[in-house]
PyMOL Python script that loads the backbone (N, CA, C, O; Angstrom):
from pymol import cmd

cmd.read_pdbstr("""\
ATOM      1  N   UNK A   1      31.574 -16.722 -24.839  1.00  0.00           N
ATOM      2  CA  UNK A   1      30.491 -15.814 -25.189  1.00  0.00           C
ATOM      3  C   UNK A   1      29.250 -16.166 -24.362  1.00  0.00           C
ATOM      4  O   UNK A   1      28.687 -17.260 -24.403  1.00  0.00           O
ATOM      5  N   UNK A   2      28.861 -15.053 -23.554  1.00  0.00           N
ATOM      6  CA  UNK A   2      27.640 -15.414 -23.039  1.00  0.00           C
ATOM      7  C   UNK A   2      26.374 -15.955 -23.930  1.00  0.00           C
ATOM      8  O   UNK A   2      26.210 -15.738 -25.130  1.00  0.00           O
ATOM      9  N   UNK A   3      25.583 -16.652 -23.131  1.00  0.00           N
ATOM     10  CA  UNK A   3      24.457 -17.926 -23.721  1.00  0.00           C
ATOM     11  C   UNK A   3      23.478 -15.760 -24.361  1.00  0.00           C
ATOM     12  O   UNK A   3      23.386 -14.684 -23.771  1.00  0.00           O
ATOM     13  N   UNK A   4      23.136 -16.145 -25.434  1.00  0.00           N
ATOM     14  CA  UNK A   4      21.933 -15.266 -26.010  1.00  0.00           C
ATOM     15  C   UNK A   4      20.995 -15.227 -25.439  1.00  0.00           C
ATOM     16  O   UNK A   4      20.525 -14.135 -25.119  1.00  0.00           O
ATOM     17  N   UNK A   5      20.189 -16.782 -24.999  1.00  0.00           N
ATOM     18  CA  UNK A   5      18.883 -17.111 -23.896  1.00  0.00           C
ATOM     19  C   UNK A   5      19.096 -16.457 -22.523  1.00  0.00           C
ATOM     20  O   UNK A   5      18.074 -16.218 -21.879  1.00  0.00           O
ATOM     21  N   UNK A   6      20.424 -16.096 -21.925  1.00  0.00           N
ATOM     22  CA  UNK A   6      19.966 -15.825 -20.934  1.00  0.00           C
ATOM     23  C   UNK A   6      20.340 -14.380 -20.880  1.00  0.00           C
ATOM     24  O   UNK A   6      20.274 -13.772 -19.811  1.00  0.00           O
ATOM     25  N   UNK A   7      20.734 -13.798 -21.997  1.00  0.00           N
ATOM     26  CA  UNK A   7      20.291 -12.159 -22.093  1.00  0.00           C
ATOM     27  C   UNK A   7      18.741 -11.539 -22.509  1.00  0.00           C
ATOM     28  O   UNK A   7      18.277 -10.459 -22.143  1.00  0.00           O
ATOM     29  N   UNK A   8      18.127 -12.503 -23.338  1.00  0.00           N
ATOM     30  CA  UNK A   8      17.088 -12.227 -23.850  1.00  0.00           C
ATOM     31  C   UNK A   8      15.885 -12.786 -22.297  1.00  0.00           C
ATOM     32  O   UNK A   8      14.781 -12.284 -22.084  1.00  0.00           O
ATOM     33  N   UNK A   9      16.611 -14.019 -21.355  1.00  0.00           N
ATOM     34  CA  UNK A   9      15.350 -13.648 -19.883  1.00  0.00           C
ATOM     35  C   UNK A   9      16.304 -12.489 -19.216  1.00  0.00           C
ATOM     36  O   UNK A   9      15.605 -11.501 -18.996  1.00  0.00           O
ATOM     37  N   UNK A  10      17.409 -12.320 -18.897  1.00  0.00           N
ATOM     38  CA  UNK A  10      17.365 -10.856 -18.036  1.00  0.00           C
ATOM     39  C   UNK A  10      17.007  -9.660 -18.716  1.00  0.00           C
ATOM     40  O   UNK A  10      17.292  -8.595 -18.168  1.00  0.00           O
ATOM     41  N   UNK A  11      16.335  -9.652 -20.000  1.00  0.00           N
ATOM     42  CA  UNK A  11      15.472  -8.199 -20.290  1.00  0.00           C
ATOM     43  C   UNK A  11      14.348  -8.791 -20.032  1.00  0.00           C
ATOM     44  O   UNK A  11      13.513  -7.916 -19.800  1.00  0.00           O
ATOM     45  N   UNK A  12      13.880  -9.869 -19.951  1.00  0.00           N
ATOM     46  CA  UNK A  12      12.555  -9.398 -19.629  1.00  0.00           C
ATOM     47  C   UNK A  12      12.303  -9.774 -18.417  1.00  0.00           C
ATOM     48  O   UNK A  12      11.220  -9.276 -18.109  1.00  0.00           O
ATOM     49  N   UNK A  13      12.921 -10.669 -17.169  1.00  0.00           N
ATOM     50  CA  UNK A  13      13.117 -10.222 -15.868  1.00  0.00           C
ATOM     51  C   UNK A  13      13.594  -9.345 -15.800  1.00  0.00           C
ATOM     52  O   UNK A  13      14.389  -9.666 -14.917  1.00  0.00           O
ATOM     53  N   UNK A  14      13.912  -7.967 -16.097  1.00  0.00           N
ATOM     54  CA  UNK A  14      14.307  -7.095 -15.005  1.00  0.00           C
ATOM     55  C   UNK A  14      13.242  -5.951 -15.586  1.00  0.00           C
ATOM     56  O   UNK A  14      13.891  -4.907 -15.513  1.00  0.00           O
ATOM     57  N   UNK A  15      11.736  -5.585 -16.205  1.00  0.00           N
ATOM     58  CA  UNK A  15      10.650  -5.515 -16.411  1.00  0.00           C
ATOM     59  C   UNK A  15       9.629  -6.339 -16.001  1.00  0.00           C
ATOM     60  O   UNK A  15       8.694  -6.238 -16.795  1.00  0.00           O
ATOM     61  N   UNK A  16       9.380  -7.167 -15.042  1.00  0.00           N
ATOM     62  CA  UNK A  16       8.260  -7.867 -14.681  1.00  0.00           C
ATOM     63  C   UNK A  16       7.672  -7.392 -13.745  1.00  0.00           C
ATOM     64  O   UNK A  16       8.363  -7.188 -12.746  1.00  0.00           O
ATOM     65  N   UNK A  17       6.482  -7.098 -13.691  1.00  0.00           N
ATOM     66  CA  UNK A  17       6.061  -6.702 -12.180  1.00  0.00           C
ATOM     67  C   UNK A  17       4.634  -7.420 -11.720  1.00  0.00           C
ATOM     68  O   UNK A  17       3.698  -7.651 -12.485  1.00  0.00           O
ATOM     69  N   UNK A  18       4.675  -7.713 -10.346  1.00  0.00           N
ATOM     70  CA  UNK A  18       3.800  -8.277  -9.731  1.00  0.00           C
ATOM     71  C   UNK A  18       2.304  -7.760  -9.898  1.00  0.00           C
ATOM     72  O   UNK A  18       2.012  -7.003 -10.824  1.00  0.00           O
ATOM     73  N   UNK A  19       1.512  -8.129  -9.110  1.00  0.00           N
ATOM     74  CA  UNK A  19       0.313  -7.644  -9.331  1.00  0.00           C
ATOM     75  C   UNK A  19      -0.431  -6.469  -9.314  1.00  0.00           C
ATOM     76  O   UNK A  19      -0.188  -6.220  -8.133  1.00  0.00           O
ATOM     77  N   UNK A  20      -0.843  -5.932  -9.515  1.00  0.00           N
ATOM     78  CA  UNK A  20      -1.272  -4.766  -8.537  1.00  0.00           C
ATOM     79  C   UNK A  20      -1.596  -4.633  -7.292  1.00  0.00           C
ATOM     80  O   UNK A  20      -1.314  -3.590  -6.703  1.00  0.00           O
ATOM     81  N   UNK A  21      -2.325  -5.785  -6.587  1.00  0.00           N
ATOM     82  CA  UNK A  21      -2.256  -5.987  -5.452  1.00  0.00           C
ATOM     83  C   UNK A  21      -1.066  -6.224  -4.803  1.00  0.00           C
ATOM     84  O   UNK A  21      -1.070  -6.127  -3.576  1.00  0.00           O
ATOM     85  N   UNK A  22      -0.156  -6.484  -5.313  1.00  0.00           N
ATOM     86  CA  UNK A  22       1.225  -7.160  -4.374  1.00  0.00           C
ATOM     87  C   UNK A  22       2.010  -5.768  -4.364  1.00  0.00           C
ATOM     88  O   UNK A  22       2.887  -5.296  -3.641  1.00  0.00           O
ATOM     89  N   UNK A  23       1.282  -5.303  -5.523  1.00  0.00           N
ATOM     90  CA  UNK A  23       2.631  -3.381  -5.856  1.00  0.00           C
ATOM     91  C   UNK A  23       2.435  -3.011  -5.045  1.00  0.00           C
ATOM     92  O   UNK A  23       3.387  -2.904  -4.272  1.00  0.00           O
ATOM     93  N   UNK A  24       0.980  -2.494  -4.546  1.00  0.00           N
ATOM     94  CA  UNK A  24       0.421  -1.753  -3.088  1.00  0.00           C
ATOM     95  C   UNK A  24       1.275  -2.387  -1.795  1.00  0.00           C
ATOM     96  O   UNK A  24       2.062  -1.848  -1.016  1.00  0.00           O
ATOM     97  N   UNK A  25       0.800  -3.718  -1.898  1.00  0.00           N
ATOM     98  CA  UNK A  25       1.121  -4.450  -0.534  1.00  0.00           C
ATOM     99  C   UNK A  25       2.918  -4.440  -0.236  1.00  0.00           C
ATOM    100  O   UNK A  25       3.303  -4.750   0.891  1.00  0.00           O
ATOM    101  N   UNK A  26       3.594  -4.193  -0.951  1.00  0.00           N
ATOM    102  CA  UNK A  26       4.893  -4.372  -0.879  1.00  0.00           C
ATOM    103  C   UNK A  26       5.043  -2.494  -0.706  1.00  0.00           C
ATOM    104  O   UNK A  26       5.755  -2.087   0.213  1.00  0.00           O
ATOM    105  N   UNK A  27       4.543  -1.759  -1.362  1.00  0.00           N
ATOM    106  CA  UNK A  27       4.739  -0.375  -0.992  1.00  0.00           C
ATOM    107  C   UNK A  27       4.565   0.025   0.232  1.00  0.00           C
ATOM    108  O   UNK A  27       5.479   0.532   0.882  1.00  0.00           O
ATOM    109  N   UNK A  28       2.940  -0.221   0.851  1.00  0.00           N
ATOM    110  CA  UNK A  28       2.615  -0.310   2.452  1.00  0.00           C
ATOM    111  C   UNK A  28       3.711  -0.676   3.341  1.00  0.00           C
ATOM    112  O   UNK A  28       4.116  -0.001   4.287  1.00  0.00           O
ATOM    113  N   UNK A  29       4.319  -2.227   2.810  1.00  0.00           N
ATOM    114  CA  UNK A  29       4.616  -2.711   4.096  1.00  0.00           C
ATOM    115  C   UNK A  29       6.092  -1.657   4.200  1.00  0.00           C
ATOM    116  O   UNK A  29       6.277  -1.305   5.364  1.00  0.00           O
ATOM    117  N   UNK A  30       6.842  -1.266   3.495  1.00  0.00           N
ATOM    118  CA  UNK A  30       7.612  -0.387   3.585  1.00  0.00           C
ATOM    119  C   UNK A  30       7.535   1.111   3.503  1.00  0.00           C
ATOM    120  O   UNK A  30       8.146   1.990   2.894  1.00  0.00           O
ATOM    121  N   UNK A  31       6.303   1.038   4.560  1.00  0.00           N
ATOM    122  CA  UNK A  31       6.057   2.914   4.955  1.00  0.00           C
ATOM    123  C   UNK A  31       5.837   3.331   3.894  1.00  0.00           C
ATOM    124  O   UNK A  31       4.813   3.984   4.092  1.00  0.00           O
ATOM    125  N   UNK A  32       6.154   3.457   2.525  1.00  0.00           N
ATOM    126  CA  UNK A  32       6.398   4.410   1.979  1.00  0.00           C
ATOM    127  C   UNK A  32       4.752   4.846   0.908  1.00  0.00           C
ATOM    128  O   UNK A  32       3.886   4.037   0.575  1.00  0.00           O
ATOM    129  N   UNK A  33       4.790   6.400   0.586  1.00  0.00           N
ATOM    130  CA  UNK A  33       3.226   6.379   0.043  1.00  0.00           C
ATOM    131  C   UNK A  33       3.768   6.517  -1.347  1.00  0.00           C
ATOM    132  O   UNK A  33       4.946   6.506  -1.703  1.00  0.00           O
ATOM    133  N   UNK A  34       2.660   6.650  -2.077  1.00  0.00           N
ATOM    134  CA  UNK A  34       2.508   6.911  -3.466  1.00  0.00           C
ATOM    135  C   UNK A  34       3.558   8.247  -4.177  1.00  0.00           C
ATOM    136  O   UNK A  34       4.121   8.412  -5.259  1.00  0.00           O
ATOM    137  N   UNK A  35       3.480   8.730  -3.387  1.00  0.00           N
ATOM    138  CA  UNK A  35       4.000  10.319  -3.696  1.00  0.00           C
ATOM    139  C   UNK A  35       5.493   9.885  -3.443  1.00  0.00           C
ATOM    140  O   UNK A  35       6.301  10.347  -4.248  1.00  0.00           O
ATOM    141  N   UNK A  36       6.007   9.027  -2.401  1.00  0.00           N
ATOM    142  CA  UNK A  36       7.655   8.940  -2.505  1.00  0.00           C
ATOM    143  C   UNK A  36       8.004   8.016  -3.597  1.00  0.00           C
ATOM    144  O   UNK A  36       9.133   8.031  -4.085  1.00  0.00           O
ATOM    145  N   UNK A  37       6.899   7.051  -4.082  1.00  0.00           N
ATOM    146  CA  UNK A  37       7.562   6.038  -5.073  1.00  0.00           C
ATOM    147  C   UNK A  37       7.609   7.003  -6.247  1.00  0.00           C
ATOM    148  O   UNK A  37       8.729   7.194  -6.722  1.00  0.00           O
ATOM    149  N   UNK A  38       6.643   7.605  -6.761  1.00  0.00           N
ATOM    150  CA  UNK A  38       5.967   8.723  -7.635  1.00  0.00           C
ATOM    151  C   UNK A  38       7.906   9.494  -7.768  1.00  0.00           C
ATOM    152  O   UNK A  38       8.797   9.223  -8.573  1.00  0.00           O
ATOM    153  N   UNK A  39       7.887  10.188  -6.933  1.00  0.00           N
ATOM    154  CA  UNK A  39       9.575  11.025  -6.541  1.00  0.00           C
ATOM    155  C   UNK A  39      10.724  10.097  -7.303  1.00  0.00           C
ATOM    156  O   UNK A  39      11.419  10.575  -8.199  1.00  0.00           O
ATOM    157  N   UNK A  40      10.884   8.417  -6.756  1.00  0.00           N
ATOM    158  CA  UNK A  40      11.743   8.243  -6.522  1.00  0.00           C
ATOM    159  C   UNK A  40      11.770   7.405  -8.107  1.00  0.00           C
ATOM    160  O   UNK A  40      12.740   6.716  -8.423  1.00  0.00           O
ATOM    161  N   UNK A  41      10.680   7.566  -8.929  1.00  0.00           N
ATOM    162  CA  UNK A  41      10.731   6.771  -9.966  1.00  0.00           C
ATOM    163  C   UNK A  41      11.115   7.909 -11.331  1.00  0.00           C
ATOM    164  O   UNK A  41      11.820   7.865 -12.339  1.00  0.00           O
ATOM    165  N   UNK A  42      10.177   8.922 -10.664  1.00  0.00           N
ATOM    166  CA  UNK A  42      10.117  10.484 -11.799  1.00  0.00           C
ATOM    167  C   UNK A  42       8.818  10.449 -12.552  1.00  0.00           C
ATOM    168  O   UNK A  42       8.653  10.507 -13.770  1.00  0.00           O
ATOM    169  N   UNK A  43       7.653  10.311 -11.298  1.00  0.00           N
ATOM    170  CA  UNK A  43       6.644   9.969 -12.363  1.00  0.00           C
ATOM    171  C   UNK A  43       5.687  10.674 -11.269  1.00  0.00           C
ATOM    172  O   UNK A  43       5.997  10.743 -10.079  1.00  0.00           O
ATOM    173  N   UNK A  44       4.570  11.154 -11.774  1.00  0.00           N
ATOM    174  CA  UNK A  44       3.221  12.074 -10.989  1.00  0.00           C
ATOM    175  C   UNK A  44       2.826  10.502  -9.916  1.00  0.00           C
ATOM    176  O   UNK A  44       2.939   9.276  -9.907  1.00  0.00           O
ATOM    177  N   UNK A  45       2.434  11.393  -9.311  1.00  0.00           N
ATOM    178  CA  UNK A  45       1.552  10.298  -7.916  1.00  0.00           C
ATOM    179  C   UNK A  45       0.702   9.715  -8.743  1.00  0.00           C
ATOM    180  O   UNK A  45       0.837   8.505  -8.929  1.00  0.00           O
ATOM    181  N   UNK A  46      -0.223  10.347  -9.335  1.00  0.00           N
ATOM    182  CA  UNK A  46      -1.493   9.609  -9.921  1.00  0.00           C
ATOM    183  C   UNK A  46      -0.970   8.360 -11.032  1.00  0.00           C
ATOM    184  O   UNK A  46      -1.907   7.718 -11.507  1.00  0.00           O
ATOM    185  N   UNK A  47       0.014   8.072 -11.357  1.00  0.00           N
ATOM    186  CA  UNK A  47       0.451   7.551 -12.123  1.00  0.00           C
ATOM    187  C   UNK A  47       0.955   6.007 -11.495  1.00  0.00           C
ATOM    188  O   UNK A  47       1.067   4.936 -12.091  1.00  0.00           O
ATOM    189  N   UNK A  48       1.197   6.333 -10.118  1.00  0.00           N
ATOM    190  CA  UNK A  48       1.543   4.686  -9.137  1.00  0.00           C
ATOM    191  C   UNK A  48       0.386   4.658  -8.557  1.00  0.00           C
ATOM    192  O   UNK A  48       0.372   3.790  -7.685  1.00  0.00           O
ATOM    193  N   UNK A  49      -0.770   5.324  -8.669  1.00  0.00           N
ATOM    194  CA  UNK A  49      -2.028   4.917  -7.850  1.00  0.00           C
ATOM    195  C   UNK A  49      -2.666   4.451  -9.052  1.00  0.00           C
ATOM    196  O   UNK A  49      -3.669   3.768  -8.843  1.00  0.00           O
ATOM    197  N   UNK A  50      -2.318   4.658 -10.391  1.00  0.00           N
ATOM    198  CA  UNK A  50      -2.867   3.610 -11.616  1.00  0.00           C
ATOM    199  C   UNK A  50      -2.665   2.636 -11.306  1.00  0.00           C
ATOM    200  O   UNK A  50      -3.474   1.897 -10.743  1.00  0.00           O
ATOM    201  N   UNK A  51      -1.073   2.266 -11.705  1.00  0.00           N
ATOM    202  CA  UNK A  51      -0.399   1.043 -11.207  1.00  0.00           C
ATOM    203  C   UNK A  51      -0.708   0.184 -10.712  1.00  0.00           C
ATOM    204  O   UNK A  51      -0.622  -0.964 -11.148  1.00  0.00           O
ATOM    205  N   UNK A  52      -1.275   0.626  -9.371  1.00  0.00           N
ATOM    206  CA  UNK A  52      -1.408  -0.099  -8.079  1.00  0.00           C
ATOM    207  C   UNK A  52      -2.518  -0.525  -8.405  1.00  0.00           C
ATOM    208  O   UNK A  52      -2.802  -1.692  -8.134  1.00  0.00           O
ATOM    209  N   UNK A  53      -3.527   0.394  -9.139  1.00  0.00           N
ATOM    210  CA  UNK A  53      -5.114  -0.189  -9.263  1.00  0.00           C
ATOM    211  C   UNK A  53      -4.798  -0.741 -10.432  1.00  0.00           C
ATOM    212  O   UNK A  53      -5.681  -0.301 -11.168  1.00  0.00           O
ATOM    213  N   UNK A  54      -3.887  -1.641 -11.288  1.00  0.00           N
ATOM    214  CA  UNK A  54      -4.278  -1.870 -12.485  1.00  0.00           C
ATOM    215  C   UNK A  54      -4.511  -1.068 -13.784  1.00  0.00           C
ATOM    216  O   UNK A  54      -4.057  -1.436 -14.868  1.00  0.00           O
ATOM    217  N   UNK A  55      -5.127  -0.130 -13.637  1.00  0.00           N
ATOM    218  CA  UNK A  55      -5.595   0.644 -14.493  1.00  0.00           C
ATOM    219  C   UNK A  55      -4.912   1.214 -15.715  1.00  0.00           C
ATOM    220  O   UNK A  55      -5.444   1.542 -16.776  1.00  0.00           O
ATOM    221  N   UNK A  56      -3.259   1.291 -15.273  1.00  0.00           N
ATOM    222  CA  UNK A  56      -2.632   1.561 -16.927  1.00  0.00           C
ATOM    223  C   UNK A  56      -0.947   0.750 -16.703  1.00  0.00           C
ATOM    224  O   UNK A  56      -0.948   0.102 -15.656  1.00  0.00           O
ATOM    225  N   UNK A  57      -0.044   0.700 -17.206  1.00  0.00           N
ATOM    226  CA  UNK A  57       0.815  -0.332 -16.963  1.00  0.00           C
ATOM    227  C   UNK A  57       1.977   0.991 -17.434  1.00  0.00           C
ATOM    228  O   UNK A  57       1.648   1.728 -18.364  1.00  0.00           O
ATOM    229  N   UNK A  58       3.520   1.240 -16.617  1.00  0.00           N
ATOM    230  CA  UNK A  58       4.443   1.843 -16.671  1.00  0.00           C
ATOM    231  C   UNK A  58       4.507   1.632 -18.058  1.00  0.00           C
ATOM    232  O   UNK A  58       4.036   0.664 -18.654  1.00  0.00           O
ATOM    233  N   UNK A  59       5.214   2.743 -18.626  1.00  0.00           N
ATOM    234  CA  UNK A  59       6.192   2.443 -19.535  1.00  0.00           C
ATOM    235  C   UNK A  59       7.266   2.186 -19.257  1.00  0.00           C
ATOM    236  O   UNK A  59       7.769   2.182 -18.133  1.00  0.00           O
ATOM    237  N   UNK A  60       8.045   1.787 -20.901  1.00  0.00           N
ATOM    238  CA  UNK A  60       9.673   0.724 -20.370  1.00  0.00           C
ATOM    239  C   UNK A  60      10.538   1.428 -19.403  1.00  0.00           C
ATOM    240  O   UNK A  60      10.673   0.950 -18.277  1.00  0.00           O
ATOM    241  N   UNK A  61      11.302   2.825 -19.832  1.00  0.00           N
ATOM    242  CA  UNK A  61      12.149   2.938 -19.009  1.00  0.00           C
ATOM    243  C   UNK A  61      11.208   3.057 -17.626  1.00  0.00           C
ATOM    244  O   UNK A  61      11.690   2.377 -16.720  1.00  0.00           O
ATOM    245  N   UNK A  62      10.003   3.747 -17.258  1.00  0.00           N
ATOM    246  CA  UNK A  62       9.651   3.344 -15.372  1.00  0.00           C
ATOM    247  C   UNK A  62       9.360   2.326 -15.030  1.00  0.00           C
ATOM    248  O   UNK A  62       9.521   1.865 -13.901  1.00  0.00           O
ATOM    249  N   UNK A  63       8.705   1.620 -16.296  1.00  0.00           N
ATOM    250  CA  UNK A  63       8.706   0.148 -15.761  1.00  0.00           C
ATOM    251  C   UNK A  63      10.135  -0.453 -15.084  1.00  0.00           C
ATOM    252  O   UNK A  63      10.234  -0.727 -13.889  1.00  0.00           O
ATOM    253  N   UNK A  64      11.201  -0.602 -16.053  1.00  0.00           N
ATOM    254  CA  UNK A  64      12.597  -1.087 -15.119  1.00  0.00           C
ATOM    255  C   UNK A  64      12.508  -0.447 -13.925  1.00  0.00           C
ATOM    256  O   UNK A  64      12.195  -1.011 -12.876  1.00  0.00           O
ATOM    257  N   UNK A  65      12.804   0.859 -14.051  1.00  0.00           N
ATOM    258  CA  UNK A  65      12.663   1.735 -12.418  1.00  0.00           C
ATOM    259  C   UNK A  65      11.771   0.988 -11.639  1.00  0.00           C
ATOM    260  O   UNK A  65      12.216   0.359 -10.678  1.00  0.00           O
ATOM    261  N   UNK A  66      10.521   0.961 -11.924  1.00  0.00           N
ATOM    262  CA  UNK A  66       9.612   0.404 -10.747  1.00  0.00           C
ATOM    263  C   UNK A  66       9.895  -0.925 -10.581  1.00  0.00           C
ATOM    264  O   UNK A  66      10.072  -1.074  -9.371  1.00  0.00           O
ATOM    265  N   UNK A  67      10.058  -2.158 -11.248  1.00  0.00           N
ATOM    266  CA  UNK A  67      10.192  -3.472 -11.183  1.00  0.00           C
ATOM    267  C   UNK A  67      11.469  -3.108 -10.346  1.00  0.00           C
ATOM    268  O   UNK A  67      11.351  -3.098  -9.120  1.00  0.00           O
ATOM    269  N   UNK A  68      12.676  -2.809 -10.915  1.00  0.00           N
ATOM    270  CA  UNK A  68      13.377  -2.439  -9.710  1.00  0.00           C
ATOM    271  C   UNK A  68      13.297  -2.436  -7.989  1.00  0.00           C
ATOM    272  O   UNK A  68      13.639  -3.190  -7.077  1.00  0.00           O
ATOM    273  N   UNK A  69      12.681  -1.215  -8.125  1.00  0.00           N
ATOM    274  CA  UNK A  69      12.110  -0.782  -6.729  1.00  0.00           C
ATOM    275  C   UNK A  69      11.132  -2.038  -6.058  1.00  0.00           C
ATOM    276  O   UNK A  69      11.281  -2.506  -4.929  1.00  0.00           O
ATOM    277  N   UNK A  70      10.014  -2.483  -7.144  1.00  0.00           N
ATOM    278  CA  UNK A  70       9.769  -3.498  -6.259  1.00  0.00           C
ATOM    279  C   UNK A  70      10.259  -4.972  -6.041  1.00  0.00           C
ATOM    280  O   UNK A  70       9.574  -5.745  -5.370  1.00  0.00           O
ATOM    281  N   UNK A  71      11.245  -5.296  -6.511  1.00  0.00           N
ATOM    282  CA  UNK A  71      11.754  -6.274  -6.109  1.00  0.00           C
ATOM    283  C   UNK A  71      13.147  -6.456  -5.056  1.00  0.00           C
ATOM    284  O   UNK A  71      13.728  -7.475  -4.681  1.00  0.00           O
ATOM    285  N   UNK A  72      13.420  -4.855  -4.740  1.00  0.00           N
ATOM    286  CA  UNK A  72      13.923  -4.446  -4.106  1.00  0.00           C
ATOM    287  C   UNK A  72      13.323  -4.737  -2.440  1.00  0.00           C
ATOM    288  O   UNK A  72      13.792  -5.324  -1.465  1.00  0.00           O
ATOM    289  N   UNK A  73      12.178  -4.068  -2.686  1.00  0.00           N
ATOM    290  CA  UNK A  73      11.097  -3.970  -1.742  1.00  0.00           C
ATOM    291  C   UNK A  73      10.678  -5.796  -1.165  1.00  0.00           C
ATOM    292  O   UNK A  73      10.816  -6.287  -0.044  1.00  0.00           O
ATOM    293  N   UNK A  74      10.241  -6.315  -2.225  1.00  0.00           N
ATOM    294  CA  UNK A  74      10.367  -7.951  -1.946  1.00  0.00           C
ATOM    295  C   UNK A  74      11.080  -8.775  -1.339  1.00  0.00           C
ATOM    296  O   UNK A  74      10.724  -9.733  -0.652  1.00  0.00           O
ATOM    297  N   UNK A  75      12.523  -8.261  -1.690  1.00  0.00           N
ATOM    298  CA  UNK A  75      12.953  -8.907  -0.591  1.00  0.00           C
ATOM    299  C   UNK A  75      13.239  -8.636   0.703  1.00  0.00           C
ATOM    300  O   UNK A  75      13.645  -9.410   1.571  1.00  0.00           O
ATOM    301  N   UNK A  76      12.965  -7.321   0.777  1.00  0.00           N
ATOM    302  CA  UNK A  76      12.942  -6.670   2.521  1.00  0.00           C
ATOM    303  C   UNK A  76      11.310  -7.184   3.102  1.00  0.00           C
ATOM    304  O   UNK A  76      10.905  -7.334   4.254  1.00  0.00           O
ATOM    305  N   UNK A  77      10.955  -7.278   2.424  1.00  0.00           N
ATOM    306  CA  UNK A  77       9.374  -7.579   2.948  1.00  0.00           C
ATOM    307  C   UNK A  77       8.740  -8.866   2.537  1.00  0.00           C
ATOM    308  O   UNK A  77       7.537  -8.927   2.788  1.00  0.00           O
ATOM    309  N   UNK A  78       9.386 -10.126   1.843  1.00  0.00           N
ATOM    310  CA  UNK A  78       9.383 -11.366   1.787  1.00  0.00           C
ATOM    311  C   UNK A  78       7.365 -11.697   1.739  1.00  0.00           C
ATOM    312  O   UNK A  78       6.849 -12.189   0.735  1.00  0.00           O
ATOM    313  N   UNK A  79       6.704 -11.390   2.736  1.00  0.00           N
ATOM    314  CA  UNK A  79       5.796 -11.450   3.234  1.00  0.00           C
ATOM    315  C   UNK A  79       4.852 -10.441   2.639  1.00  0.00           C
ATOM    316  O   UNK A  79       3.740 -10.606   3.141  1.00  0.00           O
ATOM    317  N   UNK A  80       4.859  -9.859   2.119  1.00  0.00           N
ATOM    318  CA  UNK A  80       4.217  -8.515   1.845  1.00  0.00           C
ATOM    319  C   UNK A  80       4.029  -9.285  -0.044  1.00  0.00           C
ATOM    320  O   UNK A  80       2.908  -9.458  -0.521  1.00  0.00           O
ATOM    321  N   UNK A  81       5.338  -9.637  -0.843  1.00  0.00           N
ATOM    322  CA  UNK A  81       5.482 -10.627  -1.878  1.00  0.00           C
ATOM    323  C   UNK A  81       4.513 -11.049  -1.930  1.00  0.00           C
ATOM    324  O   UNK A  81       4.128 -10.536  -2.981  1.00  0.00           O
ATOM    325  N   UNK A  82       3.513 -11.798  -1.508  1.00  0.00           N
ATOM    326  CA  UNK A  82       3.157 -13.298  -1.740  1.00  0.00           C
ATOM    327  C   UNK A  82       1.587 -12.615  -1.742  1.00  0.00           C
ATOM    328  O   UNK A  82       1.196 -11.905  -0.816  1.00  0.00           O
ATOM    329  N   UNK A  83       0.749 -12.950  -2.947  1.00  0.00           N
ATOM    330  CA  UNK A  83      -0.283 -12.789  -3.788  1.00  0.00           C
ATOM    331  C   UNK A  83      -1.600 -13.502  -2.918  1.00  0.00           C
ATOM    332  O   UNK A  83      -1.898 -14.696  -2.896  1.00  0.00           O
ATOM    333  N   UNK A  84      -2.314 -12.301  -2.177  1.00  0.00           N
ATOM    334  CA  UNK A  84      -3.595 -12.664  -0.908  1.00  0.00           C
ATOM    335  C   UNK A  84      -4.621 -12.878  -1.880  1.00  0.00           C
ATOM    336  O   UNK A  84      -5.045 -12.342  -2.903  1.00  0.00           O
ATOM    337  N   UNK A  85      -4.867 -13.925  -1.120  1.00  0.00           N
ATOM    338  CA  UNK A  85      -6.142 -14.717  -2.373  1.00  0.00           C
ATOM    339  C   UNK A  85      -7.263 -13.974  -2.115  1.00  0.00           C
ATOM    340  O   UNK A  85      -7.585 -13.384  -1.084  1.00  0.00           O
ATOM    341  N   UNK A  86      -7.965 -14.095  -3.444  1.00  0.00           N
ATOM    342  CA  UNK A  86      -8.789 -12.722  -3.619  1.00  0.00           C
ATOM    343  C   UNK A  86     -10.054 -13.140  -2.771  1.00  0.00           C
ATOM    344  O   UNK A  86     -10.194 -14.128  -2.051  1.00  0.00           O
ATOM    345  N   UNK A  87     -10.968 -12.079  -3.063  1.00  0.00           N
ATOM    346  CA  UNK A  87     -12.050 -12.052  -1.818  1.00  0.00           C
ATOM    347  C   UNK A  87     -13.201 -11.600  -2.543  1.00  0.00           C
ATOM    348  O   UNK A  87     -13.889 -10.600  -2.339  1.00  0.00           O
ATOM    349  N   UNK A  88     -13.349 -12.860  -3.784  1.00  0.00           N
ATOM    350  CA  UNK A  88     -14.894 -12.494  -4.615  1.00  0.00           C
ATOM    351  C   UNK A  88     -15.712 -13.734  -3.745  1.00  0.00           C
ATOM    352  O   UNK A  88     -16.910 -13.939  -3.942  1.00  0.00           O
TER     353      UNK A  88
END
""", "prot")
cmd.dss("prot")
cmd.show_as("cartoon", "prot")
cmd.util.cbc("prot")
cmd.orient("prot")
């Protein structure tokens, strides 16, 4: 019988998502704009330009979709991943 602990971390790894800064930066580095993630998730544009700014957080089922997509994205873009220290 699989361990319980490690069903209860793959639900909540496969909902985690990076920063808002890293959402953008990992979207950029793979061409793609707001409007194709928006398409490819089933969600209005204005809704990944929240995202991206912080401003409101997916719900569950787009959240999986998007955590998805960006960790998808992470590892094609390794570099794009990694959290640019801020600039206050």
């Amino acid at each position: 019988m699989p361990d319980p602990l490690r069903r209860v971390d793959a639900l909540v790894d496969a909902d985690t998502l990076p920063s808002p800064r890293v959402r953008q930066q990992l979207r950029v580095a793979a061409g793609l704009t707001q409007a194709e993630v928006a398409d490819a998730i089933g969600v209005q544009r204005v809704a990944v330009a929240r995202w991206e700014a912080g401003l409101t957080q997916p719900h569950r089922g787009n959240r999986l979709k998007y955590a998805h997509l960006l960790r998808r994205l992470a590892t094609k873009y390794p570099d794009a991943a990694k959290e640019a220290p801020s600039e206050d």
